[in-house]
N, C-alpha and C positions, 0 to 999 in steps of 0.2 A: 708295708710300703705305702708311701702318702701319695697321696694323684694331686696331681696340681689343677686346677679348674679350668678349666678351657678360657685361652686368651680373647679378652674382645677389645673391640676398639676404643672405649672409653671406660672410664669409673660408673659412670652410670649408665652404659650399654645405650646411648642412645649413636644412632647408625641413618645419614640416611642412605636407602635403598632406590634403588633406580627401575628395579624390576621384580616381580611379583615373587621371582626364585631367588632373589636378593634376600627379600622379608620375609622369604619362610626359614631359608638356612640359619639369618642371623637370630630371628625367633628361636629356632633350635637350641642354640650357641646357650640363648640368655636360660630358658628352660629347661639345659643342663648342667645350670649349676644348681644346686640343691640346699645350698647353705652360704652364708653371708659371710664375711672377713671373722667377725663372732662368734661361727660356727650356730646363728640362728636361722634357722629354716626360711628360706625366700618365701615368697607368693605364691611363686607357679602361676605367672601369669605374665601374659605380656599386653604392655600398648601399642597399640600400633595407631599413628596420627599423621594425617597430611600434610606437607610440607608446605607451609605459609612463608613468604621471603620477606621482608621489612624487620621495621626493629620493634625491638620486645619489650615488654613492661611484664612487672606485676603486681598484682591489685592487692592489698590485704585490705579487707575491709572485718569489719566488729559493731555491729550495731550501726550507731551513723557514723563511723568513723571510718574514713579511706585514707590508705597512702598509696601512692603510686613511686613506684620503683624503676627506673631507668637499667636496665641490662645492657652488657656487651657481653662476647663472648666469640671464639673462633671459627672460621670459618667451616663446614663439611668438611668430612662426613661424620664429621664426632661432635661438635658445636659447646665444646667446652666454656659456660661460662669463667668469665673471669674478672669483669668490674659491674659493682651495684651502685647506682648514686641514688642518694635518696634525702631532697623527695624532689622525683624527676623534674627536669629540665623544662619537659616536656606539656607550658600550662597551658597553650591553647588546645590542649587531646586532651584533656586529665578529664573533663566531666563525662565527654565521650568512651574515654577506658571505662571511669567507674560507672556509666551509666551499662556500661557491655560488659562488665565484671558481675555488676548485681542482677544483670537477666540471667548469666549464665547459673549464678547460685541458686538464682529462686528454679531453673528449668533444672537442676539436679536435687531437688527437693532438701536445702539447707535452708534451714529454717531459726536455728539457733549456733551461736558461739562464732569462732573467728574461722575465715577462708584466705585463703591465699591462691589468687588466681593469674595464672600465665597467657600472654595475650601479645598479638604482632599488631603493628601498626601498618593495614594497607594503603592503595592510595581509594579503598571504596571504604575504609576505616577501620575500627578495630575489629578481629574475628581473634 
């Protein structure tokens, strides 16, 4: 008999949660599934991140080279992307993003090759 994997709210199980018994259940959901569409073993792990409201960019940065990426994507509770423009709209923030792209690489100890980082735009600036 084949078990089907417990349903979650999006492709990529992101959920937000409202309450601390929100993110333990959905935690659960994502942690019981064990194996990926390819039948390749998950992480067994979960993130769990705070909810920032503004719009989204991503940084890929390679040496001195940045591109910033313009996101959209669906509203709560699942937040499906679904337009990338690039290279964002967005050029009075760009040195701002990438200057808050490259702190966060250097404070996660990357040191070499290409990163691609995910980032909101507040009104106290990017986080």
């Amino acid at each position: 008999m084949h078990r089907q994997p417990p349903t979650t709210p999006a492709p990529t199980n992101v959920l937000l949660c409202n309450t601390i018994d929100d993110a333990v259940a959905h935690a659960g959901r994502v942690l019981d599934v064990r194996a990926n569409v390819r039948g390749l073993p998950t992480a067994g792990t979960v993130l769990v991140e705070e909810y920032i409201d503004g719009p989204e960019f991503s940084v890929e940065l390679f040496d001195s080279f940045a591109g910033v990426t313009e996101k959209s994507g669906t509203d709560g509770p699942s937040f499906v992307e679904h337009r990338h423009v690039f290279p964002a709209v967005a050029e009075d923030v760009t040195a701002a993003l990438v200057e808050t792209a490259r702190r966060a690489v250097a404070a996660a100890g990357m040191r070499l090759g290409p990163t691609h980082t995910e980032l909101r735009l507040t009104p106290a600036g990017p986080v």
